[in-house]
PAPAGU-395801 format. One record per residue (C-alpha): residue number from 1; z, x, y. Coordinates in Angstrom, 3 decimals. Each point is the difference from the previous one (the first is absolute). Layout:
<site NUM <Z X Y>>,
...
END
This chain:
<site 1 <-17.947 45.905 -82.177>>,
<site 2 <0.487 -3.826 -0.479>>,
<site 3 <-1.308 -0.163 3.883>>,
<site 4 <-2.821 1.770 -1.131>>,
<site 5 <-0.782 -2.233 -2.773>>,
<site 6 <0.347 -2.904 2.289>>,
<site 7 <-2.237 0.726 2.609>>,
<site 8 <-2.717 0.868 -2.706>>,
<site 9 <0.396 -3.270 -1.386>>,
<site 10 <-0.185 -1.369 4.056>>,
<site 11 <-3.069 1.783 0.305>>,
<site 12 <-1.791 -1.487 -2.883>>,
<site 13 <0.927 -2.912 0.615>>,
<site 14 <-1.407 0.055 3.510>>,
<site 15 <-3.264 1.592 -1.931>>,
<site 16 <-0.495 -3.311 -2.265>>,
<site 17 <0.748 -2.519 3.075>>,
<site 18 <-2.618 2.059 2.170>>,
<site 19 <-2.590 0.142 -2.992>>,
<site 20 <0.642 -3.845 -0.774>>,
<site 21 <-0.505 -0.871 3.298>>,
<site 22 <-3.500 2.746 0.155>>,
<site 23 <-1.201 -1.868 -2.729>>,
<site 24 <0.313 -3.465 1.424>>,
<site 25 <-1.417 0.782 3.498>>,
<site 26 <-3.063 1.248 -2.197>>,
<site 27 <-0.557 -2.993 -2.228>>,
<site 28 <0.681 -2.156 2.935>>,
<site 29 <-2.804 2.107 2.330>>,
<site 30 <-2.112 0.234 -3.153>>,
<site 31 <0.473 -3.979 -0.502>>,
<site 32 <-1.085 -0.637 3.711>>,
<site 33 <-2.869 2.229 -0.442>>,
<site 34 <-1.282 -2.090 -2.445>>,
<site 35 <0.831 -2.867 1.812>>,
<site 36 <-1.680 1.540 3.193>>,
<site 37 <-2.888 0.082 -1.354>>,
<site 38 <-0.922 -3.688 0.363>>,
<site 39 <-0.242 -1.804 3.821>>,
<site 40 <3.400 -1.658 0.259>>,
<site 41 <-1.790 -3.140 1.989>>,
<site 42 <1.593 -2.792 1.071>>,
<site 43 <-2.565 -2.321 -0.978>>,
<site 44 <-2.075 1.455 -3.255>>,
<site 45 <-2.830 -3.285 -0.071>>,
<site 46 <-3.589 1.292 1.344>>,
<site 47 <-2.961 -2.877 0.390>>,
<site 48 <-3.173 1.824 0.038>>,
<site 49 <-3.250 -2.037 0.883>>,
<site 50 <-3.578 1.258 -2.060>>,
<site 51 <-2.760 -0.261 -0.957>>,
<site 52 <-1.294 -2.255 -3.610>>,
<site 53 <-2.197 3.335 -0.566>>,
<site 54 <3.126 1.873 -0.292>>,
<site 55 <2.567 -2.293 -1.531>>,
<site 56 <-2.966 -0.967 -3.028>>,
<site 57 <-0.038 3.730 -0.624>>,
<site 58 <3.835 -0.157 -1.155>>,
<site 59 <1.025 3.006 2.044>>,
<site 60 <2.816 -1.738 1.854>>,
<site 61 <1.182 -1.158 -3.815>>,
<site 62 <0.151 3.563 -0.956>>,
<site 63 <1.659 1.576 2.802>>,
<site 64 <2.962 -2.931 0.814>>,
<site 65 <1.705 1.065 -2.672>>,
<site 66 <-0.060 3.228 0.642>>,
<site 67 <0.678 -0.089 3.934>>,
<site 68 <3.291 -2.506 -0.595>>,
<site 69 <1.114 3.097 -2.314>>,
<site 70 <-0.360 2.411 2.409>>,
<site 71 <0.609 -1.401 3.283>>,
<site 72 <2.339 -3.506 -0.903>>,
<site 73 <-3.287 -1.616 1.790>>,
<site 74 <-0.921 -3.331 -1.461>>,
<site 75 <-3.790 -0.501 1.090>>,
<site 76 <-1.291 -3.544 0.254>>,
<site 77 <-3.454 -0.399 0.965>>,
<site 78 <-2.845 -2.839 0.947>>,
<site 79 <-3.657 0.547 -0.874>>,
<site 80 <-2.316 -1.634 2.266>>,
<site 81 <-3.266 1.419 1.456>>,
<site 82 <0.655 3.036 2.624>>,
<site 83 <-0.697 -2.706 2.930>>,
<site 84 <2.737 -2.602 -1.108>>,
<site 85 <2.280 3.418 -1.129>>,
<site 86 <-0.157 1.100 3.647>>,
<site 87 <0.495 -3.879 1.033>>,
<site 88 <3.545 -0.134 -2.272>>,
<site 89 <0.928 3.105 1.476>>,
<site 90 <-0.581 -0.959 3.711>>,
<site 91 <1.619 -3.437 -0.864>>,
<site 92 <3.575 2.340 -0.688>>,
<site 93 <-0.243 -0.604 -3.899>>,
<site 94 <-0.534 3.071 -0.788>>,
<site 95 <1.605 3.272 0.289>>,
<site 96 <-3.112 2.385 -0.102>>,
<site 97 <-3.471 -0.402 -1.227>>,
<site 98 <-2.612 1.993 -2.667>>,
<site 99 <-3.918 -0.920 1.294>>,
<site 100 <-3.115 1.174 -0.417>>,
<site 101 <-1.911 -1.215 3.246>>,
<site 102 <0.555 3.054 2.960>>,
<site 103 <-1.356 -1.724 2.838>>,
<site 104 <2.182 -3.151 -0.641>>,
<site 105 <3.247 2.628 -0.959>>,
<site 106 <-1.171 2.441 3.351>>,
<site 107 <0.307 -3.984 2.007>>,
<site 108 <3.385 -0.567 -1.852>>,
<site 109 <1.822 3.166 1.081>>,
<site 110 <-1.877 0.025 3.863>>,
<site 111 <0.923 -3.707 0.701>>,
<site 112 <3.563 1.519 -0.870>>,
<site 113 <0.643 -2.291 -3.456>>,
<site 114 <0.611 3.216 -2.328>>,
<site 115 <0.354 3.665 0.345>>,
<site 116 <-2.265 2.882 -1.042>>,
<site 117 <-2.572 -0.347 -2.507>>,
<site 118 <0.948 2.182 -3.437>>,
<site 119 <-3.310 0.790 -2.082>>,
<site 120 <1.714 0.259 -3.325>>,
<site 121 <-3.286 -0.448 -2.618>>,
<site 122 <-3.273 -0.995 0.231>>,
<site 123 <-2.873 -1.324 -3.144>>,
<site 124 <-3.030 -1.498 0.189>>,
<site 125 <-1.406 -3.880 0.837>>,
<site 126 <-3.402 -0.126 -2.584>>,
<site 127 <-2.432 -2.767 -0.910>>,
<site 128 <0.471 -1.325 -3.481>>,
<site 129 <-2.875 -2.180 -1.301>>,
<site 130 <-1.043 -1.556 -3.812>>,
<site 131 <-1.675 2.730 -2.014>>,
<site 132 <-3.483 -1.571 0.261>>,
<site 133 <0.405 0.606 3.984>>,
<site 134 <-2.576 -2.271 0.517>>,
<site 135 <-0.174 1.810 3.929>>,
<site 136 <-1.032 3.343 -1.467>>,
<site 137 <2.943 1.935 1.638>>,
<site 138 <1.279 1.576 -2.537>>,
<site 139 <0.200 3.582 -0.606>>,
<site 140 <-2.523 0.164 3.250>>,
<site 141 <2.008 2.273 2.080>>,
<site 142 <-0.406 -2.702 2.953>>,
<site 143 <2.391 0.167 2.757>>,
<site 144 <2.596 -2.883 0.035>>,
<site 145 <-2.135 -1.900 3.297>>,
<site 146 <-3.218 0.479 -2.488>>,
<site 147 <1.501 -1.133 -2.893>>,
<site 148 <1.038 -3.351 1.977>>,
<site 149 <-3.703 -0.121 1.388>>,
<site 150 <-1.426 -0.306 -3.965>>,
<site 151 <3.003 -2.769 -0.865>>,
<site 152 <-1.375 -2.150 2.903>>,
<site 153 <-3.404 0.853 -0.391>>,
<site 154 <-0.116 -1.024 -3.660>>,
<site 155 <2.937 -3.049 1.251>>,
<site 156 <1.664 1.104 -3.012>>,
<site 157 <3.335 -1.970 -0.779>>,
<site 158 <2.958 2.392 2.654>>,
<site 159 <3.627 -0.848 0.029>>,
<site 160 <1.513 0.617 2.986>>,
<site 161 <4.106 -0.030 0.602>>,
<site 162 <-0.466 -2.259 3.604>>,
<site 163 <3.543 0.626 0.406>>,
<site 164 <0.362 2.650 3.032>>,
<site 165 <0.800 2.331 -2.874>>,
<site 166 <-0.262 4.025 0.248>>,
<site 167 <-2.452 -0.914 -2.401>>,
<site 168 <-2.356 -2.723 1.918>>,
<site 169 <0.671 2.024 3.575>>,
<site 170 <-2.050 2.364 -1.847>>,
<site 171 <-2.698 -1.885 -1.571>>,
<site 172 <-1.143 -1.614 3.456>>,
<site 173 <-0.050 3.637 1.286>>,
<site 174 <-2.011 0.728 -2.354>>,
<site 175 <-2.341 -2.943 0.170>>,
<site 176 <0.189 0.756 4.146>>,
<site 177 <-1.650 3.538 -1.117>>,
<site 178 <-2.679 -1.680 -2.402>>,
<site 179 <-0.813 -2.276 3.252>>,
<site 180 <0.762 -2.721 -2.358>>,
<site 181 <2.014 -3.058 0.844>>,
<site 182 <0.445 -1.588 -3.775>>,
<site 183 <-0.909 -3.824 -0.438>>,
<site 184 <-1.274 -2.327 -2.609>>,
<site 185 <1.158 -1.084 -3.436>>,
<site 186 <-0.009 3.778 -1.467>>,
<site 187 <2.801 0.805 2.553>>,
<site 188 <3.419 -1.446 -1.525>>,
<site 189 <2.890 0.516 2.209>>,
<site 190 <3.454 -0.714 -1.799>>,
<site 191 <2.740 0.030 2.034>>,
<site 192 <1.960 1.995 -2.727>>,
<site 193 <1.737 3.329 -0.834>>,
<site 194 <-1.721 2.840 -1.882>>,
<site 195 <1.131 -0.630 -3.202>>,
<site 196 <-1.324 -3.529 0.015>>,
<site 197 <-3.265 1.168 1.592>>,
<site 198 <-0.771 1.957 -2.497>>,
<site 199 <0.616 -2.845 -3.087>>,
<site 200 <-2.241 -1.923 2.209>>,
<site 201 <-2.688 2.726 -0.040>>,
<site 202 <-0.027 0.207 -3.241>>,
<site 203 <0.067 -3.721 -0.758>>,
<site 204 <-2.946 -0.534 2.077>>,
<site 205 <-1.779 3.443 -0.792>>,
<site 206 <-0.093 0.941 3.409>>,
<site 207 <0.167 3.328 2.211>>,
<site 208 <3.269 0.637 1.899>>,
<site 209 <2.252 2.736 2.431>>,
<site 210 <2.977 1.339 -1.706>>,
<site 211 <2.358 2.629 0.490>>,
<site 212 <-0.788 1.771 -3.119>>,
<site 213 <3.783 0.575 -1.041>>,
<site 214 <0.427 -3.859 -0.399>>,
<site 215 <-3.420 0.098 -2.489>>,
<site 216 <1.566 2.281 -1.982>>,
<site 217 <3.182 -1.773 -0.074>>,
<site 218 <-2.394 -3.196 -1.386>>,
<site 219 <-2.844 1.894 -1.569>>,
<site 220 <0.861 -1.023 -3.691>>,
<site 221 <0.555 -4.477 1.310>>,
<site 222 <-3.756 0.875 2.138>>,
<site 223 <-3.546 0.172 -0.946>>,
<site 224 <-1.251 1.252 2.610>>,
<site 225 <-1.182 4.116 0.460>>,
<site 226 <0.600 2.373 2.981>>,
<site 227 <-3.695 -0.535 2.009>>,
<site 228 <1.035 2.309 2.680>>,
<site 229 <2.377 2.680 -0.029>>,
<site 230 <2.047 1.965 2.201>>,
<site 231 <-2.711 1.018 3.188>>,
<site 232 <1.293 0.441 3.322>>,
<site 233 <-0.307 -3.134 1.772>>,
<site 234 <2.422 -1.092 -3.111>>,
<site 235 <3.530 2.202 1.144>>,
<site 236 <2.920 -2.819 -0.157>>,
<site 237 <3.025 2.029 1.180>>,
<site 238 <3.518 -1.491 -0.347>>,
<site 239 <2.711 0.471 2.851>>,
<site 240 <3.529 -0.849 0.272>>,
<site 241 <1.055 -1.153 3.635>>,
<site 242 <3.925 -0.873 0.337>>,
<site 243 <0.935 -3.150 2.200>>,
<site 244 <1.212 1.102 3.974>>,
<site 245 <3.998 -0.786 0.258>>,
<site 246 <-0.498 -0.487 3.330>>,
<site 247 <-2.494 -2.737 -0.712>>,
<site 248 <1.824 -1.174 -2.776>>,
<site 249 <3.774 0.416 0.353>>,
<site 250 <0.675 -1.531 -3.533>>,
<site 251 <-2.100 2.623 -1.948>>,
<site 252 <1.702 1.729 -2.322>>,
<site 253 <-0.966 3.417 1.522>>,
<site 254 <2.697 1.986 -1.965>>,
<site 255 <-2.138 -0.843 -3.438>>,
<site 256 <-3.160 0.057 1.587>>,
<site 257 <0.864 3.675 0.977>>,
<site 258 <1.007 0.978 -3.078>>,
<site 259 <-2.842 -1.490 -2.093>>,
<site 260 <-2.227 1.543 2.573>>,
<site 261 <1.597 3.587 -1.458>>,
<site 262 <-0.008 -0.879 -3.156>>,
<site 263 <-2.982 -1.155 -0.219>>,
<site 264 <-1.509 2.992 1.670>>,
<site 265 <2.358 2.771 -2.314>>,
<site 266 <-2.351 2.579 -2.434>>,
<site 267 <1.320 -2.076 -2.575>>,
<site 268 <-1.067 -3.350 0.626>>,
<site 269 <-3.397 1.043 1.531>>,
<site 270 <-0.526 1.264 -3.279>>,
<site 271 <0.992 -2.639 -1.947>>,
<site 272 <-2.727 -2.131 1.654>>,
<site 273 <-2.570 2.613 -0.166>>,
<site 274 <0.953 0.274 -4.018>>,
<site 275 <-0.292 -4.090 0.049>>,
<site 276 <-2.691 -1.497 -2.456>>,
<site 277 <-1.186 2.888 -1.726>>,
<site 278 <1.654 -0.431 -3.447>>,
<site 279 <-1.336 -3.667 0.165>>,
<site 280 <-3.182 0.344 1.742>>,
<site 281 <-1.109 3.435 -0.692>>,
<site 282 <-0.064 0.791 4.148>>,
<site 283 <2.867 -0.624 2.761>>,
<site 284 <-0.217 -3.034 2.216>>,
<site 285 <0.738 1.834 2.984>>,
<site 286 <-0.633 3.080 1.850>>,
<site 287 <2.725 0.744 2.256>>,
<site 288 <-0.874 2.068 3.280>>,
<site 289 <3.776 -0.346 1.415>>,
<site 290 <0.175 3.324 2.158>>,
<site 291 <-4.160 0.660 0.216>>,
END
């Protein structure tokens, strides 16, 4: 009997030590999960080169935070116009690019600087003007070329960014359609970002381009009013474009790759598609990731 009562006690014995150890291989396996679920990179610093239109929009702000959360990725980014962005990128300083000029991004990725363009969101360039829109443009339903033709027409007071922006690459397509090559006192060019375009604008009560997310960002410091809104000619899609390693064999293509994901996840995409409303009554971006 004794025996008996000794191999019972064996047996549970051998019961807790294989439960114990259950019950550590799951917390561990649960523990690594959780762990998992974040890139282990070697290297979590990202340099991103953009655009003014989007970094005055605070987007980048708003989803840092958020992205070193998720991913460990610390973002760092330069805002110059989409010409000098491409420049810093094909100089090696920076690890991918976000633009908003396609025949300059379709020349960065053929002359083998960067990968595929990514389409992630798109808005709209407009003119903004003063309200007494002394060009008559306003609420007109002129195309953007026509619109242009009435500013120069009337050599009403026009701001233009002259900085091989998104933004002025454009403008002068624009003013190529109106068959309009813009001279004279009326036409300011100022060498400056969008943000500071538009103070100038309004300082000088003059028509300008914007992307019309970086308005709304400034709306309330402006007085100036949307002349010409959202037509056709106007589309200002964003892309994303990572770096080529084999360009570039210091790029951090481990982050790039998995910002790339991220960025491109349901739940991001919606995030910037949700962006602005509750502070400007309508999203600053469209996104057509996908479409």
């Amino acid at each position: 009997m004794s025996n008996f009562f000794a191999k019972k006690s064996i047996f549970k014995r051998g019961l807790y030590v294989l439960l114990t150890i259950f019950l550590i291989f799951s917390f561990t396996s649960c523990s690594s999960a959780a762990t998992n679920d974040k890139p282990q990179l070697e290297d979590v610093n990202l340099l991103m080169s953009t655009t003014t239109s989007v970094n005055d929009t605070g987007l980048l702000e708003y989803l840092a935070p958020i992205l070193e959360e998720d991913t460990g990725i610390v973002l760092e980014w330069v805002s110059q116009g989409t010409g000098q962005a491409i420049q810093t990128a094909k100089d090696g300083n920076a690890d991918l690019i976000l633009v908003h000029a396609k025949t300059d991004e379709e020349a960065f990725v053929a002359e083998g600087y960067g990968l595929e363009r990514i389409e992630i969101m798109y808005n709209y360039f407009v003119f903004v003007g003063p309200k007494a829109d002394p060009a008559g443009i306003m609420d007109s339903g002129l195309t953007a070329s026509e619109a242009l033709a009435k500013i120069s027409e009337a050599s009403a007071k026009f701001v233009s960014r002259g900085d091989d922006s998104g933004t002025h690459k454009k403008e002068l397509k624009l003013w190529t359609a109106a068959n309009i090559a813009p001279s004279g006192d009326w036409y300011v060019s100022a060498g400056k970002g969008m943000g500071d375009v538009l103070t100038m604008a309004s300082e000088l009560q003059a028509y300008t381009l914007t992307d019309k997310a970086t308005y709304l960002s400034m709306k309330d410091q402006l007085d100036l009013e949307i002349v010409v809104d959202a037509t056709d000619d106007l589309l200002n899609q964003y892309t994303v474009i990572q770096v080529d390693p084999e360009k570039y064999s210091e790029t951090n293509t481990e982050a790039s790759d998995a910002f790339v994901k991220w960025l491109t996840s349901d739940k991001v995409l919606a995030l910037i598609g949700e962006y602005g409303k509750d502070k400007y009554g309508e999203a600053l971006f469209t996104i057509n990731f996908g479409k």
